[in-house]
Structures are given as C-alpha cells and as structure tokens.
C-alpha positions as CSV (number, residue, x, y, z in Angstrom):
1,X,0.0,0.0,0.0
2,X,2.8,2.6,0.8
3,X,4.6,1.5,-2.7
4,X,1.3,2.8,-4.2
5,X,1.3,6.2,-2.7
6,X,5.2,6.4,-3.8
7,X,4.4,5.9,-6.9
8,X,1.2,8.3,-6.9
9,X,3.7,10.8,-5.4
10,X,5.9,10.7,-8.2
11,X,3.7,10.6,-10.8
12,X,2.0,13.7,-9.4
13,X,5.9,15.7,-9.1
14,X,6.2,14.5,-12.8
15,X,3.2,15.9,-14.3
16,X,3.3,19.0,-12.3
17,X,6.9,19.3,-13.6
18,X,5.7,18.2,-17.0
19,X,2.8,20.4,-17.0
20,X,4.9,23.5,-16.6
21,X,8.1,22.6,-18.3
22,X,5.6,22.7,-21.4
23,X,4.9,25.9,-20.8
24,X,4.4,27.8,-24.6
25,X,6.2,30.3,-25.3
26,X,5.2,33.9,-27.0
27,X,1.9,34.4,-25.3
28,X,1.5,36.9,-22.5
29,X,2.7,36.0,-19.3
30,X,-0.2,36.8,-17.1
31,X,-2.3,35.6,-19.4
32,X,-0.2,32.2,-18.8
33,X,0.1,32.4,-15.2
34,X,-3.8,32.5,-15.2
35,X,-4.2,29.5,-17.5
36,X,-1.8,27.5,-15.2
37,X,-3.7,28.5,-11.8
38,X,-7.1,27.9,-13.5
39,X,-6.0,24.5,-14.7
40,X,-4.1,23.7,-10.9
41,X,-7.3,25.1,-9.2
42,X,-9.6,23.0,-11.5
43,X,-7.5,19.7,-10.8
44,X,-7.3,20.5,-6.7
45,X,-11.2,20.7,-6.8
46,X,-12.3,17.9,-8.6
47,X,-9.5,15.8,-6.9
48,X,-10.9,17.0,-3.6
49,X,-14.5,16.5,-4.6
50,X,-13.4,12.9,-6.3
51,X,-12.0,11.9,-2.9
52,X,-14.6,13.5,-0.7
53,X,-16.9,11.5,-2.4
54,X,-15.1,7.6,-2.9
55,X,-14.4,8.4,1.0
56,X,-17.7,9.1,2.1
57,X,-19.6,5.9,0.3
58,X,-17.1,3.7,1.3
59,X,-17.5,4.4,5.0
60,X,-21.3,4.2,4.7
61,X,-20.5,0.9,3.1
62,X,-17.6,-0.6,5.5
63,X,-17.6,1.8,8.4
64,X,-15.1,-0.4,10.2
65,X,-12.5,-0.3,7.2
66,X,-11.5,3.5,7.9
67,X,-7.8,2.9,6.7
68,X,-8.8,1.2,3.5
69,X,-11.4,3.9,2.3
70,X,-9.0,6.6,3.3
71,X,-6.8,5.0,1.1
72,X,-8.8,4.6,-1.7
73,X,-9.8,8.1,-1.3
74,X,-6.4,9.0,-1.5
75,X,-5.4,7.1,-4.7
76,X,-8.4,8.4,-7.2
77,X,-8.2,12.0,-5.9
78,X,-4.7,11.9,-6.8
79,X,-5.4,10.2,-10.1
80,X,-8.2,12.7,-11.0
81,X,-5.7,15.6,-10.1
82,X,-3.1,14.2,-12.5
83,X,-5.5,13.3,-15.2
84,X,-7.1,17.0,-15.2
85,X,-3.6,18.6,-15.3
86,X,-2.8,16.4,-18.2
87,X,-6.1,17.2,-20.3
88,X,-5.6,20.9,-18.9
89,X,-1.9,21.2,-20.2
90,X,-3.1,20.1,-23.5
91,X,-5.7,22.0,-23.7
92,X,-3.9,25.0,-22.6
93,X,-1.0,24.2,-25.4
94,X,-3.2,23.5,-28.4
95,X,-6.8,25.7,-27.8
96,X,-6.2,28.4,-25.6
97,X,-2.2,29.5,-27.1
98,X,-1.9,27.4,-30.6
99,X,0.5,28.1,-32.8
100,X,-1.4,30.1,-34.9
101,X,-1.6,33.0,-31.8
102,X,1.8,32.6,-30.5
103,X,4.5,35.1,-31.7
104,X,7.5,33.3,-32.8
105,X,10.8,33.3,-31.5
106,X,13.3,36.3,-33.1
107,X,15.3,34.6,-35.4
108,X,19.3,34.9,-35.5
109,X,20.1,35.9,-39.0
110,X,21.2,39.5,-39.3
C-alpha cells in the first residue's frame, strides 16, 4: 500500500513538472500564469470532490474499514488531479495559445 502512494507521489511531481516545463512560449505571461492556476485550481477541486466523495460511500459501506477507504480516497483524488492537469496542459497548449496566436521566437540571422 505505501509502494502505491510512492508511486502516486511521483507521478504527481512528474506531471506537475511536465505540466509547466511545457509551458508555450510567445503568449503573455499573465495571461499564462492564469491558464496555469485555472488549470491547478480546476485539478485540486475535482481531486478533492473525487476523494470526498469515494471516502464518504465507502465508510457508509464498511464503516469499520476507515484505513482502506482513506486509502482509496487518497489514490483516485490523486489520479483525477493528475489526469485533469494532463487534459488541462493540453488544452492549454493547443486551444487556448496554438501556434497560430503565439508570436514566434526572433530569429538569429542578421
């Protein structure tokens, strides 16, 4: 059980790392720093509400198995955060700053 939550904690210091070392480049910085929060905000609520939820049916279900619903609670929040900062970084990339509205990169030829 403690291997698992290892390996959730990586895989959440991965993504987050991923998340903003994909950061695009030539869009407004404020403008970026508020996609990023939105996107981090939107991922700690509906991890919160996932877990708040799993937690509270499987105590009504097996109120003696505290440990194991905490657990479980754990485990999907933490999944749903990573899977919304995933969809929300590509997202972010490929709708909100594509390409097409980015301004490129000053060339080096004089």
């Amino acid at each position: 059980m403690h291997f698992m939550i290892i390996i959730l904690v990586f895989l959440l210091c991965v993504v987050v790392w991923g998340f903003f070392h994909a950061n695009p480049t030539g869009v407004s910085g404020a403008k970026l720093a508020a996609a990023n929060i939105v996107v981090l905000l939107g991922a700690l609520a509906v991890g919160v509400i996932v877990g708040t939820a799993l937690y509270g049916d499987a105590v009504s279900v097996k109120a003696a198995e505290k440990g194991m619903a905490t657990y479980l609670a754990i485990m999907a929040a933490g999944t749903s955060f990573l899977i919304v900062v995933a969809t929300g970084g590509l997202i972010r990339n490929l709708v909100v700053f594509p390409l097409s509205r980015r301004v490129p990169p000053p060339s080096d030829a004089a």
